[in-house]
N, CA, C and O atoms as a Tinker XYZ file with bonds, in Angstrom:
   536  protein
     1  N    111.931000  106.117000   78.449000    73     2
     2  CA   111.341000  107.346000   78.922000    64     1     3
     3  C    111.524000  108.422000   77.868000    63     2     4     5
     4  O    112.613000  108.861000   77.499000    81     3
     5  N    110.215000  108.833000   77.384000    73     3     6
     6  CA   110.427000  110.326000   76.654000    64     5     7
     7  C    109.522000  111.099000   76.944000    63     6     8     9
     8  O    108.386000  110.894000   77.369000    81     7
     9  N    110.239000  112.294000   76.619000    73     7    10
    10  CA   109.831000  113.652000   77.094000    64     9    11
    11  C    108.005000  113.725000   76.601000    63    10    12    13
    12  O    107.753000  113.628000   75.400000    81    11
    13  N    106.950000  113.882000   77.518000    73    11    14
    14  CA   105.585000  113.706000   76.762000    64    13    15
    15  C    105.428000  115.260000   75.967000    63    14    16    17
    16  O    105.392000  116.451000   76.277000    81    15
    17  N    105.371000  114.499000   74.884000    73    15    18
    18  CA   104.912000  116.157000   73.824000    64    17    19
    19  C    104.217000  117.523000   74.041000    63    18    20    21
    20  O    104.304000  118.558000   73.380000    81    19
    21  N    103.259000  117.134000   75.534000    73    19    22
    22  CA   102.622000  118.160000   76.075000    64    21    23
    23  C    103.894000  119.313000   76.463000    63    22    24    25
    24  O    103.827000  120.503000   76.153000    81    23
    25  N    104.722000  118.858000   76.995000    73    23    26
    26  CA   105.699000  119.622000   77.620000    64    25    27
    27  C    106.823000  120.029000   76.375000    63    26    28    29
    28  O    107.164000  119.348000   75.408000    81    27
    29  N    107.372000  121.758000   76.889000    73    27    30
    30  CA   107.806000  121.925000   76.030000    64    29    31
    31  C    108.385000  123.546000   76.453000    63    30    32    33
    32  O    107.861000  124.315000   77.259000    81    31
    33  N    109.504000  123.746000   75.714000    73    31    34
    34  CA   110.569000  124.863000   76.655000    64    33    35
    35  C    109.717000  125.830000   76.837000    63    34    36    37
    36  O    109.997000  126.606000   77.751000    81    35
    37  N    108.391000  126.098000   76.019000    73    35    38
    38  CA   108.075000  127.604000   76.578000    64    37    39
    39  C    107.096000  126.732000   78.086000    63    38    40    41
    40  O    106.801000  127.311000   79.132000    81    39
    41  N    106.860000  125.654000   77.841000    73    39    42
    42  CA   106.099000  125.393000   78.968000    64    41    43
    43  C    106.673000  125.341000   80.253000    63    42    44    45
    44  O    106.113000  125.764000   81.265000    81    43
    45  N    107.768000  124.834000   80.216000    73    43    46
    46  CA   108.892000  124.928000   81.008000    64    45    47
    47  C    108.899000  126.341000   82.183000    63    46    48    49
    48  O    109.001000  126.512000   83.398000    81    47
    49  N    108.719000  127.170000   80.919000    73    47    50
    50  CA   109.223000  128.421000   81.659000    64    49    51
    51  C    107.941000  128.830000   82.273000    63    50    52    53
    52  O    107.982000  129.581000   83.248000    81    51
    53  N    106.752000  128.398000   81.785000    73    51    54
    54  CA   105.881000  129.024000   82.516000    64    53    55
    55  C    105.464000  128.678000   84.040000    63    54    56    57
    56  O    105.026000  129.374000   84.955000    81    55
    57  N    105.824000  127.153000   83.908000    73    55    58
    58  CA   105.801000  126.689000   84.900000    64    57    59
    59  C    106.938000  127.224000   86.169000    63    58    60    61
    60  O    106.676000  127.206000   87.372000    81    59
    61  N    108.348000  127.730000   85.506000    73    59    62
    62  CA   108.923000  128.154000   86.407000    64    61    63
    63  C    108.656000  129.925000   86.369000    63    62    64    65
    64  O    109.585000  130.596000   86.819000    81    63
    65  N    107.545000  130.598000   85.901000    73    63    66
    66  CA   106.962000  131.784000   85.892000    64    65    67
    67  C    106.207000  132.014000   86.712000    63    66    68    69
    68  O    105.974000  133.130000   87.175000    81    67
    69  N    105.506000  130.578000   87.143000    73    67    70
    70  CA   104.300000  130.420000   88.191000    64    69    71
    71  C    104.541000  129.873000   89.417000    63    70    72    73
    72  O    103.854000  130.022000   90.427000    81    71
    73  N    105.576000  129.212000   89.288000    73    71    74
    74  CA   106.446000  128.831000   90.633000    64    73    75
    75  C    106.710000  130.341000   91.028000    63    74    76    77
    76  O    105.957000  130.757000   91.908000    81    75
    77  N    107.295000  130.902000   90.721000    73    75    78
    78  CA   108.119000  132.415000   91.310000    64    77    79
    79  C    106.760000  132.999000   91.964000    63    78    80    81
    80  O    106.798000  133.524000   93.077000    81    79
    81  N    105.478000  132.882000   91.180000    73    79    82
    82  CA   104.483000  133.891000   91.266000    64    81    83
    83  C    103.564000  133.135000   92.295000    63    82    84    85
    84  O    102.892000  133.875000   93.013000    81    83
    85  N    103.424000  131.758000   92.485000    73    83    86
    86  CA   102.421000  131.381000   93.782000    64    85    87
    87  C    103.163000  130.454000   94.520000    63    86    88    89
    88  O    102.518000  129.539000   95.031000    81    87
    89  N    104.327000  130.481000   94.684000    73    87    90
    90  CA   104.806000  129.479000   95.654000    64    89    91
    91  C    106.111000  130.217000   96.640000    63    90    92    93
    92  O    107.067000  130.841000   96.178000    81    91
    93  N    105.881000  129.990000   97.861000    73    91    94
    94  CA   106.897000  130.470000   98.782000    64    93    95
    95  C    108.383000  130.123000   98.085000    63    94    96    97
    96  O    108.625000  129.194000   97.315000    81    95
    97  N    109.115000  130.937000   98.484000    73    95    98
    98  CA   110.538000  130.697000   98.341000    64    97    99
    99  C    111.611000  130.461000   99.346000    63    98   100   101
   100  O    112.712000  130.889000   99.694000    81    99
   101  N    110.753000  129.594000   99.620000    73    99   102
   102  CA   111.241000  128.934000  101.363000    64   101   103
   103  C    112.696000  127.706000  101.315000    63   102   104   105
   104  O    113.437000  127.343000  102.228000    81   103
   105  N    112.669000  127.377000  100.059000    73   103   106
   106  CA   113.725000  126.640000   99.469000    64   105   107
   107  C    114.677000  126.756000   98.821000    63   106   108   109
   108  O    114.285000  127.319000   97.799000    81   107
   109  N    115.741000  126.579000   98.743000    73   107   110
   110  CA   117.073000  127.360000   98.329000    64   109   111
   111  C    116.944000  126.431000   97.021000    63   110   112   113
   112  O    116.724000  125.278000   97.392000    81   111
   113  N    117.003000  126.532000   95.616000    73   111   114
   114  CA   117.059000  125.643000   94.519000    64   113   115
   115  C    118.523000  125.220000   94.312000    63   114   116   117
   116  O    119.324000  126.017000   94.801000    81   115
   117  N    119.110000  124.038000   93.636000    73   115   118
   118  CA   120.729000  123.797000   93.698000    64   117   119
   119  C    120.936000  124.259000   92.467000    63   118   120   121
   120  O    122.142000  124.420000   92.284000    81   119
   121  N    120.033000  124.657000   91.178000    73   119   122
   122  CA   120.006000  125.040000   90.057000    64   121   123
   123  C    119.841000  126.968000   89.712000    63   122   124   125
   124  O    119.013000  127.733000   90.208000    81   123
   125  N    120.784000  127.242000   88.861000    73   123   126
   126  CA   120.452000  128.842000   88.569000    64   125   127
   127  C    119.394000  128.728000   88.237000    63   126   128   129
   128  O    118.708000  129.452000   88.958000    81   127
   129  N    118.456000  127.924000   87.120000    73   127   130
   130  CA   117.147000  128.424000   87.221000    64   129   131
   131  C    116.472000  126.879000   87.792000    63   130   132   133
   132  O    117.124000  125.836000   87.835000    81   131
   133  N    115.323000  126.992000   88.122000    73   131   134
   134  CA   114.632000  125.605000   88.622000    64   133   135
   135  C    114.631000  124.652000   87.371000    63   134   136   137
   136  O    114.624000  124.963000   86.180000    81   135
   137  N    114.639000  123.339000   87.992000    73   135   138
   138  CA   114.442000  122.380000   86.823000    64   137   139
   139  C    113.083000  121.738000   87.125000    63   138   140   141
   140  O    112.614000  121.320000   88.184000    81   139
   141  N    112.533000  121.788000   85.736000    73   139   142
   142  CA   110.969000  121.214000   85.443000    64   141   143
   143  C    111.004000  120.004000   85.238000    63   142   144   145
   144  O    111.249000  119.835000   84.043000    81   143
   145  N    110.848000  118.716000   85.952000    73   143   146
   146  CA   110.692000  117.356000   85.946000    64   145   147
   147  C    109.517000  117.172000   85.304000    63   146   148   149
   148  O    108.777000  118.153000   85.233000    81   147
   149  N    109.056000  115.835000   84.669000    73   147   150
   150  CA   108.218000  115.775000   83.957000    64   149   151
   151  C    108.343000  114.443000   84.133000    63   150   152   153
   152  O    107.179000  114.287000   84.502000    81   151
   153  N    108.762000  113.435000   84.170000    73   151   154
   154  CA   108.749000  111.919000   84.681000    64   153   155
   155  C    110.047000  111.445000   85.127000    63   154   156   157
   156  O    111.090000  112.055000   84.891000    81   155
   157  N    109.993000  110.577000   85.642000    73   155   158
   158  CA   110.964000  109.404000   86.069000    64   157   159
   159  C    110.859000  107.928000   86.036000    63   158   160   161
   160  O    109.912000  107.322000   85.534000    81   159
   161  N    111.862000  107.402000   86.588000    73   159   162
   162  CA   111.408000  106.352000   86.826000    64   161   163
   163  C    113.217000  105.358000   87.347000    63   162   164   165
   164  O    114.251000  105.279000   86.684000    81   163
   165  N    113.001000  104.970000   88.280000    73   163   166
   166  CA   114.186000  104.698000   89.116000    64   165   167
   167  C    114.909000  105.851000   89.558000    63   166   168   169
   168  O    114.140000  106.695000   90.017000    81   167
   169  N    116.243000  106.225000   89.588000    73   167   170
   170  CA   116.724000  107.337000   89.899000    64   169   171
   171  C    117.029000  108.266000   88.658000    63   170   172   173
   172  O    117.757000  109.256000   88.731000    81   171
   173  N    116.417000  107.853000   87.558000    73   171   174
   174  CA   116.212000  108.632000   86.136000    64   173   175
   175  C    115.101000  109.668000   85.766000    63   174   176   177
   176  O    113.941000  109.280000   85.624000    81   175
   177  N    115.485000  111.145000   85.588000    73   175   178
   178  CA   114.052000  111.509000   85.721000    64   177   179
   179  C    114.553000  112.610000   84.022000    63   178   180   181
   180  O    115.616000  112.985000   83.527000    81   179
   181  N    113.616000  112.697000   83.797000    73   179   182
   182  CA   113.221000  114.036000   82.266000    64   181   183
   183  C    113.025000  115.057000   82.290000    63   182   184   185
   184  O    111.841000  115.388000   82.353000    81   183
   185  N    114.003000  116.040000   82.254000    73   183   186
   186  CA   113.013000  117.512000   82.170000    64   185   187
   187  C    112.100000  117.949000   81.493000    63   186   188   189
   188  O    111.260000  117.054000   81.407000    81   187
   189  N    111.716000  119.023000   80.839000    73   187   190
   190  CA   110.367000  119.709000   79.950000    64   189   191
   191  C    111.101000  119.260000   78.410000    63   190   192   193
   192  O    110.463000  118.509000   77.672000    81   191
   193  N    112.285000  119.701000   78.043000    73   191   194
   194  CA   112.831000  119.271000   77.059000    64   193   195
   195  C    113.769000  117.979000   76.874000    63   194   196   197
   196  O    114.882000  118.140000   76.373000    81   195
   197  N    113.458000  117.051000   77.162000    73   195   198
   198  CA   114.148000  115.759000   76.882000    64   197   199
   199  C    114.812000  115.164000   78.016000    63   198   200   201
   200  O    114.460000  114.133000   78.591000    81   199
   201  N    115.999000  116.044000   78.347000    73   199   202
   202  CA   117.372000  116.073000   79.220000    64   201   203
   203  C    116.855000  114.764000   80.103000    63   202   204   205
   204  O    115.771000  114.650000   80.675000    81   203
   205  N    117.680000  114.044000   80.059000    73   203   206
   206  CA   118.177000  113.320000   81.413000    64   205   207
   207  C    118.952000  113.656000   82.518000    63   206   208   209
   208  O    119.950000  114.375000   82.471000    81   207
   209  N    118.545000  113.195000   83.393000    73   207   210
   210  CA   119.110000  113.542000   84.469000    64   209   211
   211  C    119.159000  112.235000   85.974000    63   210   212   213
   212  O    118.191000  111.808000   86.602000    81   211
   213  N    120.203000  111.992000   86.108000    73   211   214
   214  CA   120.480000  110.944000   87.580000    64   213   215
   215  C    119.590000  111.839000   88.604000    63   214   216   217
   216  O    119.770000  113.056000   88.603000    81   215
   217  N    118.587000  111.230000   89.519000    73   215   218
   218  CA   118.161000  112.237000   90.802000    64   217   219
   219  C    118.763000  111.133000   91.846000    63   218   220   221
   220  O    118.529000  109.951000   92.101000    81   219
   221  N    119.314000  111.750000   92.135000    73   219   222
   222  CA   119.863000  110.917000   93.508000    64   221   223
   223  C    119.624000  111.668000   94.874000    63   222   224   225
   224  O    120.311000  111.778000   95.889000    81   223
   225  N    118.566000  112.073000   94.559000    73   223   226
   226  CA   117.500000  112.131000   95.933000    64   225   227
   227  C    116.271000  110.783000   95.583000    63   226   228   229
   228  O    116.088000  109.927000   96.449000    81   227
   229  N    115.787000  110.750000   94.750000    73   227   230
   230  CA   114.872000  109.351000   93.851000    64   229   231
   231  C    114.044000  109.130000   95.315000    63   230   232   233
   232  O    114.045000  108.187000   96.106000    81   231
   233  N    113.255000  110.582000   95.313000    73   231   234
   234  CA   112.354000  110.672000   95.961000    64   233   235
   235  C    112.140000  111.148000   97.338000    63   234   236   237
   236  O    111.098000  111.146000   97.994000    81   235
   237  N    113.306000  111.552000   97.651000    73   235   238
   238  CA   113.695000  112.032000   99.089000    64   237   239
   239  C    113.631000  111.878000  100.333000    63   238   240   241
   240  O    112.539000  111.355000  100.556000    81   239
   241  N    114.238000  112.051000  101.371000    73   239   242
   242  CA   113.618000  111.551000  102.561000    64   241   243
   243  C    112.878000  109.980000  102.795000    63   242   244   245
   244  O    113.511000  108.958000  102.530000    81   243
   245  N    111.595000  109.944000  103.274000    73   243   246
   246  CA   110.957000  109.265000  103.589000    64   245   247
   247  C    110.365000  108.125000  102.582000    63   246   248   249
   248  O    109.441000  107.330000  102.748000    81   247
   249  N    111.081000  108.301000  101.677000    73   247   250
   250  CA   110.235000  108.131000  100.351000    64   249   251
   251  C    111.533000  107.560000   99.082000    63   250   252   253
   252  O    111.572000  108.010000   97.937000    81   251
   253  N    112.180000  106.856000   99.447000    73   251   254
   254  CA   113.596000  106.706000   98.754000    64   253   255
   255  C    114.007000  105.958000   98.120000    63   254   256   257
   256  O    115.114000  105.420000   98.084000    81   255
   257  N    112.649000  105.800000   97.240000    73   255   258
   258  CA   112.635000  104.036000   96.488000    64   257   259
   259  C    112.599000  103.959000   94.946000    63   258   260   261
   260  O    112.404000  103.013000   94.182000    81   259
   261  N    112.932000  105.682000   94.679000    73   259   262
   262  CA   113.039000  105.659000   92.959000    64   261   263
   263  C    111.660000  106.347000   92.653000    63   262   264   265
   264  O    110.702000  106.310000   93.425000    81   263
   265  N    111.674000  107.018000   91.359000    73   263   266
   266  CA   110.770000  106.985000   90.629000    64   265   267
   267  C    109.632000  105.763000   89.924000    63   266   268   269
   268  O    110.130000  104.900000   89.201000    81   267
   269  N    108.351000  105.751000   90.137000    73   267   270
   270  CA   107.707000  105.131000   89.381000    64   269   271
   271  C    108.204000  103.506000   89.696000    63   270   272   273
   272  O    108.516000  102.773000   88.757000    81   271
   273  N    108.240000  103.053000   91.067000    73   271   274
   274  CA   108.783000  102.000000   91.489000    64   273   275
   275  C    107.583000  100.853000   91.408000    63   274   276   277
   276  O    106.499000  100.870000   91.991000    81   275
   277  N    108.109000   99.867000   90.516000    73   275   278
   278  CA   106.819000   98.984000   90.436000    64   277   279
   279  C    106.315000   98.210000   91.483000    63   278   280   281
   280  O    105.176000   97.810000   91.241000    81   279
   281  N    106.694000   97.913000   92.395000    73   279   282
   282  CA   106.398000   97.238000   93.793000    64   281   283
   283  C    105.692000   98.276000   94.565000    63   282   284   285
   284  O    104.538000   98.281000   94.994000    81   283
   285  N    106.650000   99.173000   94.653000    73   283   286
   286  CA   105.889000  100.419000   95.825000    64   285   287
   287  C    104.474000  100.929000   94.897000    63   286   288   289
   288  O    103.488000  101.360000   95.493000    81   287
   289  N    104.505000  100.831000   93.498000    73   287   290
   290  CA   102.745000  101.269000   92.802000    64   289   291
   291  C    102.213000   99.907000   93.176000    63   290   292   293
   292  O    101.508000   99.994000   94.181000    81   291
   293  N    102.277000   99.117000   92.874000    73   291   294
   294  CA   101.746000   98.038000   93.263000    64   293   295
   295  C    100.903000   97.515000   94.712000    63   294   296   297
   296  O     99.759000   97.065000   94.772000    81   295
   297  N    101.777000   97.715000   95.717000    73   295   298
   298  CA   101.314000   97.806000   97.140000    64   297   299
   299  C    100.610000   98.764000   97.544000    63   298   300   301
   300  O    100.042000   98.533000   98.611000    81   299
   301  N    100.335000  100.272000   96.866000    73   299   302
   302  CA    99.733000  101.249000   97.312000    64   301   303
   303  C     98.312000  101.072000   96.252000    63   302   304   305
   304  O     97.193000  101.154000   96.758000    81   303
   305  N     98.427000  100.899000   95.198000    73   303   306
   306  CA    97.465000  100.612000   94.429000    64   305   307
   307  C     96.535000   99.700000   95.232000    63   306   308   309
   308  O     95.375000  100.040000   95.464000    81   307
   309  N     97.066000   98.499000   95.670000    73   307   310
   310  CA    96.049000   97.148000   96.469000    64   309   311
   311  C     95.837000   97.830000   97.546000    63   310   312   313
   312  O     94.619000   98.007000   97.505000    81   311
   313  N     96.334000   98.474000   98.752000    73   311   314
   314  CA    96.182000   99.439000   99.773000    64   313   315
   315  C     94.981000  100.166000   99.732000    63   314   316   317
   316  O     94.088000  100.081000  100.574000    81   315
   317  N     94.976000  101.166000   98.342000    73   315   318
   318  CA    94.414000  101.863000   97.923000    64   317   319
   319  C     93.076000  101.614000   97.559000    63   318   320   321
   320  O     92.266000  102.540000   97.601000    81   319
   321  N     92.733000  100.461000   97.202000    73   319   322
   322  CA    91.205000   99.985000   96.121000    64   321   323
   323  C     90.974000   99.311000   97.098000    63   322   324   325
   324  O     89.997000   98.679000   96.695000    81   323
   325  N     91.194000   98.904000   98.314000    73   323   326
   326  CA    90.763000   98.684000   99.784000    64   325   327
   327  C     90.277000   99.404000  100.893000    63   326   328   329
   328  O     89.141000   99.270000  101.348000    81   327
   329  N     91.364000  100.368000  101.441000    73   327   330
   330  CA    91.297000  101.266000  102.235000    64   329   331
   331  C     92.450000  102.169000  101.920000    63   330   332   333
   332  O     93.550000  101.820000  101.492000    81   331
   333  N     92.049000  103.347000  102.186000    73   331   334
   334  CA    93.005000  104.796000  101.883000    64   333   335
   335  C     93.336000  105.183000  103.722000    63   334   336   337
   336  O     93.012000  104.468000  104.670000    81   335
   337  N     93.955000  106.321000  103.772000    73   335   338
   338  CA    94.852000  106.603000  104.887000    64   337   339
   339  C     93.740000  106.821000  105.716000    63   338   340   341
   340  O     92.876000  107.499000  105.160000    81   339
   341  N     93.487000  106.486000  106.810000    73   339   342
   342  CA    92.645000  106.694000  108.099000    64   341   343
   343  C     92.981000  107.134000  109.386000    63   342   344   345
   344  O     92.249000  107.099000  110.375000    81   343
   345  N     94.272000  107.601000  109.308000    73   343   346
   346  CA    94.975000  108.002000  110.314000    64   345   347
   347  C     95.337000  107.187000  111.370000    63   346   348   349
   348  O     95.261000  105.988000  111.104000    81   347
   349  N     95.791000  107.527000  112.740000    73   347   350
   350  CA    96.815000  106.363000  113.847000    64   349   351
   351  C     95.128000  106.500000  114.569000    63   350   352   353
   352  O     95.008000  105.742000  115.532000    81   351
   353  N     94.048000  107.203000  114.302000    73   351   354
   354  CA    92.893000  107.231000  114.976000    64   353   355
   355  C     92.277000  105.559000  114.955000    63   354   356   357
   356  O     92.054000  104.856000  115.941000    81   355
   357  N     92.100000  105.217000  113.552000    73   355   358
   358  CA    91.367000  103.743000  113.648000    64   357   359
   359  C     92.513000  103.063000  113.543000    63   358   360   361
   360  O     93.614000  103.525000  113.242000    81   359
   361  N     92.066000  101.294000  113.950000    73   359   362
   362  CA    92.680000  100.398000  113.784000    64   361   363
   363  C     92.785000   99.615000  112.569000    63   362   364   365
   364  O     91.734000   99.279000  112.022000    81   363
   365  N     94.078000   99.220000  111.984000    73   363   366
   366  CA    93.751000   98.726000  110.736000    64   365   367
   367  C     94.813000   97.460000  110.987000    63   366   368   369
   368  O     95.690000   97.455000  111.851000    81   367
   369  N     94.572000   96.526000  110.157000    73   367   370
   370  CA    94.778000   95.573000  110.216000    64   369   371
   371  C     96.541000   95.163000  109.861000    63   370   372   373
   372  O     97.290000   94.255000  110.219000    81   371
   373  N     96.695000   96.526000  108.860000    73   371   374
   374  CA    98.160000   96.628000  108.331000    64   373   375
   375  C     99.046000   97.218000  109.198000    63   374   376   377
   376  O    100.217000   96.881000  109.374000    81   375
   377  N     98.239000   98.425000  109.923000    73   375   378
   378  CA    98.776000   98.820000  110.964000    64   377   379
   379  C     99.454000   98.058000  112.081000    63   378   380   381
   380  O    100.598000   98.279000  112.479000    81   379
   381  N     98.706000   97.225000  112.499000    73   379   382
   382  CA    98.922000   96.122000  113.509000    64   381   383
   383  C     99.715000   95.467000  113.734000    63   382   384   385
   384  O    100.325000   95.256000  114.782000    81   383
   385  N     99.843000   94.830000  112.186000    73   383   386
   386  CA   101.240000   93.926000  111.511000    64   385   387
   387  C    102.356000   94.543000  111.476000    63   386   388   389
   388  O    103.389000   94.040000  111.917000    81   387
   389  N    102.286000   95.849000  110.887000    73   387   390
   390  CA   103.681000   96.819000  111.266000    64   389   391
   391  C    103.973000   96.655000  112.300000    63   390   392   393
   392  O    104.997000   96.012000  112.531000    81   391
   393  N    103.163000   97.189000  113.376000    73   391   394
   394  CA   103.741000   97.203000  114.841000    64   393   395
   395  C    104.387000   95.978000  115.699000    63   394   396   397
   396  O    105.285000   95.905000  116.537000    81   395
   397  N    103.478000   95.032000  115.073000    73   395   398
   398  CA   104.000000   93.713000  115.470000    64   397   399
   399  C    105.311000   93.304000  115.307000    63   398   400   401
   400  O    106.078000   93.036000  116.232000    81   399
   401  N    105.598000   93.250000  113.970000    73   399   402
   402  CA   106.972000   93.272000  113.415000    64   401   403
   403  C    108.045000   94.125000  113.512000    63   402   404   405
   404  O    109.128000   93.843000  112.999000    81   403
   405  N    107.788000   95.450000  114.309000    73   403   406
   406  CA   108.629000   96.302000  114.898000    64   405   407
   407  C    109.045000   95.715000  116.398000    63   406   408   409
   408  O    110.174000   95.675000  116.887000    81   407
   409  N    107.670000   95.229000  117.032000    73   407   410
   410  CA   107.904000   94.463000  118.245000    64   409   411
   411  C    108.781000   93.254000  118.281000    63   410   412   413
   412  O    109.018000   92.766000  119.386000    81   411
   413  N    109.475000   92.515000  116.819000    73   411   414
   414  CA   109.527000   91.314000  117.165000    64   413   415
   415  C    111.025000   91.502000  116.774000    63   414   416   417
   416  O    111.660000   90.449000  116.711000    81   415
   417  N    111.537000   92.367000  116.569000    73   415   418
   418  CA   113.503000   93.002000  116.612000    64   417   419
   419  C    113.255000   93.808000  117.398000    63   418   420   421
   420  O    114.412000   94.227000  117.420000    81   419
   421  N    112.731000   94.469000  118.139000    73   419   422
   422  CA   112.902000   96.005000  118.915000    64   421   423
   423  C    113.096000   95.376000  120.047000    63   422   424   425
   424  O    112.271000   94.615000  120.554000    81   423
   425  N    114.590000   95.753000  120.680000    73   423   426
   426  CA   115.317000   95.495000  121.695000    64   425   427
   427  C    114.272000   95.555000  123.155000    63   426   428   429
   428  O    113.291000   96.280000  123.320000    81   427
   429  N    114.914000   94.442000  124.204000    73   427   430
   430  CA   113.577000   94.414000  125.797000    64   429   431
   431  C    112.775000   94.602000  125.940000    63   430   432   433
   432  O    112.058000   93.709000  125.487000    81   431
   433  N    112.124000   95.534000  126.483000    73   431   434
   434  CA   110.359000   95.756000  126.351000    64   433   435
   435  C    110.166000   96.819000  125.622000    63   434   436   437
   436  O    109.859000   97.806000  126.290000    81   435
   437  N    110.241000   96.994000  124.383000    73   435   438
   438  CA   110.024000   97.807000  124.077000    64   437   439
   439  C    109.378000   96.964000  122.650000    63   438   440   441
   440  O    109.847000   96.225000  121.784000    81   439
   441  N    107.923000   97.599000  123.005000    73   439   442
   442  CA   106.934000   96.483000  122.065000    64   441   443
   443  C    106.031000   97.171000  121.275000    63   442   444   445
   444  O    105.636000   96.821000  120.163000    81   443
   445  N    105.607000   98.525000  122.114000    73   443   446
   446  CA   104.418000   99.517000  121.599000    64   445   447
   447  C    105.005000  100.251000  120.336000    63   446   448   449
   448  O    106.187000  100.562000  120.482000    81   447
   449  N    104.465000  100.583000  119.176000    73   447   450
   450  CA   105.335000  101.461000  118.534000    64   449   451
   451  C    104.033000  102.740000  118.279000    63   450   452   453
   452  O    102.820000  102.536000  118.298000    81   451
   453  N    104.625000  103.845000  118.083000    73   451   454
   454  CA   103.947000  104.931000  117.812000    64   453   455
   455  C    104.102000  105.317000  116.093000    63   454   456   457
   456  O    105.192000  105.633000  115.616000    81   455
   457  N    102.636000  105.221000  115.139000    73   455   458
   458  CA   103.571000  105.718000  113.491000    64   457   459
   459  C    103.317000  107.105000  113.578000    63   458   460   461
   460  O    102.701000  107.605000  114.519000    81   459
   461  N    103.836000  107.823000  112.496000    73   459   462
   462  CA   103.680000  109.457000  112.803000    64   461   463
   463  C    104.366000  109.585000  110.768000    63   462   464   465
   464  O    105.231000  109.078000  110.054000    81   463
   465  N    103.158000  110.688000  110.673000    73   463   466
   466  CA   103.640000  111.277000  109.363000    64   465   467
   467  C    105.149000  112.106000  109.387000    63   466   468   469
   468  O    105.741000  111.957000  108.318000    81   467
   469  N    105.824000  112.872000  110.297000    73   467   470
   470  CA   107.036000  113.694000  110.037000    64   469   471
   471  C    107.931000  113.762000  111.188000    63   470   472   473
   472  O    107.612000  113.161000  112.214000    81   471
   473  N    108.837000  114.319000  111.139000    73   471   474
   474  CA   109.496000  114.692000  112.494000    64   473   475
   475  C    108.965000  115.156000  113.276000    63   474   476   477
   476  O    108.976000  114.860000  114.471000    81   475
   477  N    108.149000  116.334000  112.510000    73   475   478
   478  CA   107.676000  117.299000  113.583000    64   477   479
   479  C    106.580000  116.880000  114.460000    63   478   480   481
   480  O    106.390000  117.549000  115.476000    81   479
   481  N    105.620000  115.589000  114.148000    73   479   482
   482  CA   104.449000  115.275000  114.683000    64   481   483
   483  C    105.295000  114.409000  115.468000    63   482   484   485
   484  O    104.949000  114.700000  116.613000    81   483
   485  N    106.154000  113.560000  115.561000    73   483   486
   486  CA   106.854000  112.296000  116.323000    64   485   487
   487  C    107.562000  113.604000  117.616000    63   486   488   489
   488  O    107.515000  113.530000  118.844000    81   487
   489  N    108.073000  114.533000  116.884000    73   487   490
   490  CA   108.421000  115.406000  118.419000    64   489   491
   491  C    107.618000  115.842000  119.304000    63   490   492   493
   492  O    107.707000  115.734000  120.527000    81   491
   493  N    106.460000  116.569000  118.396000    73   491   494
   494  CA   105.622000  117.132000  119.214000    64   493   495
   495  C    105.141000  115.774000  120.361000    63   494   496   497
   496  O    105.123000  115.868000  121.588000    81   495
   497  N    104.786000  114.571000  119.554000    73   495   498
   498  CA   104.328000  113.369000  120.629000    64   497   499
   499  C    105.002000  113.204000  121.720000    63   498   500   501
   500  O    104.604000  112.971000  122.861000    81   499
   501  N    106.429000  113.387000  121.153000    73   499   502
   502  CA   107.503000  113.175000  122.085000    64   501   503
   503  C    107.342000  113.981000  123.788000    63   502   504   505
   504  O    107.477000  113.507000  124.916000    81   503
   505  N    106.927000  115.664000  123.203000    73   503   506
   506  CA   107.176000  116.184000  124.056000    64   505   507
   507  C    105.855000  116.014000  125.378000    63   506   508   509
   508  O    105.912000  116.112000  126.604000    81   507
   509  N    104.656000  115.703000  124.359000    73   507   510
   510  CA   103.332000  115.523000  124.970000    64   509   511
   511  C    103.748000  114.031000  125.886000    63   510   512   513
   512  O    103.381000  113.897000  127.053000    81   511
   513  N    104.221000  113.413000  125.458000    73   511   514
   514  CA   104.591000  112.502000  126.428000    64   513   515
   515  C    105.287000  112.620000  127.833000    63   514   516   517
   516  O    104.983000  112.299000  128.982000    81   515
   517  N    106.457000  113.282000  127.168000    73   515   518
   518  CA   107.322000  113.792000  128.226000    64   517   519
   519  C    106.493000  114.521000  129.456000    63   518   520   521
   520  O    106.775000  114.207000  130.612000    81   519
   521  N    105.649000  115.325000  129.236000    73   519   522
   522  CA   104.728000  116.027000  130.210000    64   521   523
   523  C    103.850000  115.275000  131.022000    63   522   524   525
   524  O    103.684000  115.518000  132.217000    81   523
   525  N    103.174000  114.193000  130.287000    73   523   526
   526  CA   102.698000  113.602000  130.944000    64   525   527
   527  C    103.116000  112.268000  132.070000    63   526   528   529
   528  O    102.527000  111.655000  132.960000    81   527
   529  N    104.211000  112.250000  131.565000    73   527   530
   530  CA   105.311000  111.430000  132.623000    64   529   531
   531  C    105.725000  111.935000  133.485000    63   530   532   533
   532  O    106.174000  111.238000  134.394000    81   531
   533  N    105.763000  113.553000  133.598000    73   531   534
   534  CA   106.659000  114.345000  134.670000    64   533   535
   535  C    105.104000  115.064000  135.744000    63   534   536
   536  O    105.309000  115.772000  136.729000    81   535
């Protein structure tokens, strides 16, 4: 991994010039000034000027499989040059298989599974459910 030549300390800064200037500051940074990533790949990622750095978030949350993970490009790539995201609206064939295979460890009757992009959409379902049960 090296730093791509495009990038470069004054670029750095502009980028964290333009962060300040169009992006909420809804996030507390763990750094005195922000750090400018520029690639990765496993839990290894590059800033604007060279630096290495361990991310041991390697992608965060939902998503926790490293930088630039050759399996996970791989499966989304074939995914991808097939069918792209269509939401829990249509039926898809991959979909199905997930659920299936959630059904086939998921403890007594409990067979249906619901997918959901975040917390917040799996609660909100949650609660829409709840209402309609009561």
């Amino acid at each position: 991994m090296t730093a791509p030549a495009s990038f470069t300390a004054s670029k750095s800064a502009g980028i964290i010039r333009g962060q300040r200037e169009h992006l909420l500051p809804a996030i507390l940074h763990m750094y005195k000034e922000p750090l400018v990533l520029t690639e990765g790949e496993g839990v290894r990622v590059l800033d604007a000027e060279g630096n290495e750095y361990l991310d041991l978030f390697a992608g965060i949350l939902t998503t926790s499989v490293g930088h630039c993970n050759a399996r996970v490009n791989a499966a989304v790539t074939q995914q991808m040059n097939r069918l792209g995201h269509v939401s829990t609206l249509y039926a898809t064939d991959t979909q199905v298989e997930a659920a299936r295979r959630i059904a086939d460890i998921a403890p007594g009757s409990l067979k249906r599974t619901f997918f959901s992009n975040s917390g917040t959409e799996a609660i909100e379902t949650a609660l829409t459910m709840a209402c309609l049960a009561t």
